[in-house]
ROZA-584890 format. One record per residue (C-alpha): residue number from 1; x, y, z. Coordinates in pm, whole numbers. Each point is the difference from the previous one (the first is absolute). Example, Ala and Ser with C-alpha at 12.3 -4.5 7.8 and 13.67 -1.06 7.14 Angstrom:
# residues 2
{rec 1; {1230; -450; 780}}
{rec 2; {137; 344; -66}}
END
This chain:
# residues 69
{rec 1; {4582; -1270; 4116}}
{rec 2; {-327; 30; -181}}
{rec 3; {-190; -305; -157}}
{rec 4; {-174; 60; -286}}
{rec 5; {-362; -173; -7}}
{rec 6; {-122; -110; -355}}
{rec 7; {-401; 123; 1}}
{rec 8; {-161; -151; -273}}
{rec 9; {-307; 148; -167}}
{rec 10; {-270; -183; -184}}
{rec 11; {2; -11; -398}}
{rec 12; {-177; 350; -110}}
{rec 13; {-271; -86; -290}}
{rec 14; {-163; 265; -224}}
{rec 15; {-338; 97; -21}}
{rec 16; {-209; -28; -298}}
{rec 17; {-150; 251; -186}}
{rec 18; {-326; -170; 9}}
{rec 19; {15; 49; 376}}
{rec 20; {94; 358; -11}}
{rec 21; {-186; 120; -250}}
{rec 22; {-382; 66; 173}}
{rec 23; {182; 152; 307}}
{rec 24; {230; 253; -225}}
{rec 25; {-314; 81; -190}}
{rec 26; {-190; 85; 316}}
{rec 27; {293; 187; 119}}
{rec 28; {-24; 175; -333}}
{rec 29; {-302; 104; 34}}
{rec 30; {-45; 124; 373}}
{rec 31; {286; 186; -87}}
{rec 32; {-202; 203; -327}}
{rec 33; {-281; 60; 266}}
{rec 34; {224; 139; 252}}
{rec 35; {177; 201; -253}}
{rec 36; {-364; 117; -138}}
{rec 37; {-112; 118; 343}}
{rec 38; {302; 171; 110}}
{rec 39; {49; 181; -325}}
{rec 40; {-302; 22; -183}}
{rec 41; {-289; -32; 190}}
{rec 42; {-213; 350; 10}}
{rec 43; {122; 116; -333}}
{rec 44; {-194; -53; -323}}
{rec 45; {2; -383; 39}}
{rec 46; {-130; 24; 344}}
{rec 47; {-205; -345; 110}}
{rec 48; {-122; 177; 321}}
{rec 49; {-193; 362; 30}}
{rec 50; {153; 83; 367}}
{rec 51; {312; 128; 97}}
{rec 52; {119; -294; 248}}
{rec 53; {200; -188; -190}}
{rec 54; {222; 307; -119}}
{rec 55; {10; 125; 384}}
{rec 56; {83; -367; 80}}
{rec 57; {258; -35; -197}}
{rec 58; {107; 356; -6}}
{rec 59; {347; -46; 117}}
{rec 60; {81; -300; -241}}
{rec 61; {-64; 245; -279}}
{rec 62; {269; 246; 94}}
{rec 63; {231; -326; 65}}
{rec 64; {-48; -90; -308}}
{rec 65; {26; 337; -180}}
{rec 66; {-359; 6; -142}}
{rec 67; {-108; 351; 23}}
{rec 68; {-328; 13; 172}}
{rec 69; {-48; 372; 34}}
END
């Protein structure tokens, strides 16, 4: 016969939104840069004048359905 073993966890407390915040407003905005560079870069807005960034992220672009071509 099987025993059944009470597990006991500790008390879960929230986070505050103080805390959480800075690190979802980073977040926020590596994740416009990344977005900028994989999609944008080399168009009209373009930030650099060389084509590595659009090679480097070449295959991104057609993962993401931005037309680069």
């Amino acid at each position: 016969m099987a025993h059944a073993i009470a597990v006991s966890f500790p008390e879960s407390s929230s986070i505050p939104i103080r805390d959480i915040l800075p690190w979802a407003a980073l977040v926020g905005v590596l994740a416009v840069i990344l977005v900028y560079f994989a999609g944008v870069e080399q168009g009209a807005l373009s930030l650099l004048s060389n084509q590595y960034v659009h090679e480097f992220v070449h295959e991104a672009r057609h993962l993401a359905g931005f037309p680069c071509h």
